[in-house]
C-alpha positions in Angstrom: -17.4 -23.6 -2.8 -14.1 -24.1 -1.0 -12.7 -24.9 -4.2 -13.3 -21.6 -5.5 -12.0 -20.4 -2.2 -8.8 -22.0 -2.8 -8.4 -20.6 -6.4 -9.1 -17.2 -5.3 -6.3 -17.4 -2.9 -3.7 -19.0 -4.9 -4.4 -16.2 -7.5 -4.0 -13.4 -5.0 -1.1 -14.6 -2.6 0.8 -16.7 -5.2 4.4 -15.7 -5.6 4.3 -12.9 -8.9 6.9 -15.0 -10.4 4.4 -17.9 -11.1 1.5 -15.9 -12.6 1.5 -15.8 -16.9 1.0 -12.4 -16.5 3.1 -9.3 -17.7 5.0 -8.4 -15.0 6.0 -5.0 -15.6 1.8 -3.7 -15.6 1.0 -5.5 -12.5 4.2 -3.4 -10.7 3.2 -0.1 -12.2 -0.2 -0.7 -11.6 -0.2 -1.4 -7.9 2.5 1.4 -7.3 -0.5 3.9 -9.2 -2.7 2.6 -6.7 -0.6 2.9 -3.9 0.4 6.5 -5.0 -3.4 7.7 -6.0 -4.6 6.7 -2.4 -2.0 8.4 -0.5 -3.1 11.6 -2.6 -6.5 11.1 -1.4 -5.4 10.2 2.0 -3.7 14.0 1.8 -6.8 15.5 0.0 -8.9 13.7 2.7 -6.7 15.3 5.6 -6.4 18.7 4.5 -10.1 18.9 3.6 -11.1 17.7 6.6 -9.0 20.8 8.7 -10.6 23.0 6.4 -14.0 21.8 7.4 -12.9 21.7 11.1 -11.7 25.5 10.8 -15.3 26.5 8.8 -17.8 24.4 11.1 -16.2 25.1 14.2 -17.7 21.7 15.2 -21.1 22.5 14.4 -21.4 19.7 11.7 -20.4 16.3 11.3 -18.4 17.3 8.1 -14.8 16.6 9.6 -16.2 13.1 11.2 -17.4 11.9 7.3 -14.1 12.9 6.8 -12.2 11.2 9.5 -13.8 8.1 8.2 -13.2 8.6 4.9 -9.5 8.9 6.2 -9.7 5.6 8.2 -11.0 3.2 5.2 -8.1 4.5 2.6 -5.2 4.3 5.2 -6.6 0.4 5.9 -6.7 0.2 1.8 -3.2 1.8 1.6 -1.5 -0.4 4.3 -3.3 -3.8 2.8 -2.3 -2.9 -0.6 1.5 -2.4 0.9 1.4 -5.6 2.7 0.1 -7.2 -0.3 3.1 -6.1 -2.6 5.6 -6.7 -0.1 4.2 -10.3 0.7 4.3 -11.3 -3.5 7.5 -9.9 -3.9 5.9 -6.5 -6.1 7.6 -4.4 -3.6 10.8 -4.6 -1.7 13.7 -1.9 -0.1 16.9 -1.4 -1.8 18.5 0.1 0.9 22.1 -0.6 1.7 21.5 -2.1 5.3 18.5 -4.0 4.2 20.9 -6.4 1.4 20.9 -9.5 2.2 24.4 -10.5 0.4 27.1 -8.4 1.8 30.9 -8.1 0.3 33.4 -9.7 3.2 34.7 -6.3 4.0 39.0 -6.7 4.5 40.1 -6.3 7.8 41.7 -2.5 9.0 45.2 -3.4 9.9 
């Protein structure tokens, strides 16, 4: 049992580098995955103010919602931590580099 434990781990927190797997449809798929739920995480939140403006809190319609809401924003942020821990998702923003060019002095 903790063997299989151990497999399962080093599969799914193993640096994407060292996997004999094609690269390029592991990126696109988690970023598909990462883009569908924040859709329904938009979906989710506008149909739930529709359903709060309709109801006028006579059902528990926005609270399914609100729940609904809760378990794809945990999804969403555990699918973001897990590309950014393998390496499937990084920033390119200029402050964020980590190899700057020695800028010359202003004389």
């Amino acid at each position: 049992h903790r063997g299989t434990t151990n497999a399962v781990s080093t599969v799914l927190f193993q640096p994407i580098a060292t996997l004999n797997l094609p690269i390029g449809h592991l990126y696109m798929a988690l970023k598909i995955a990462i883009i569908v739920l924040f859709l329904l995480l938009v979906v989710s939140l506008f149909t739930s103010f529709t359903f709060l403006m309709k109801d006028k809190g006579g059902t528990r319609r926005t609270w399914y919602h609100l729940s609904f809401r809760l378990v794809i924003a945990t999804l969403l942020m555990i699918l973001l931590i897990y590309g950014v821990y393998t390496g499937q998702l990084g920033s390119n923003a200029p402050w964020d580099q980590h190899n700057f060019e020695a800028r010359p002095s202003q004389q």
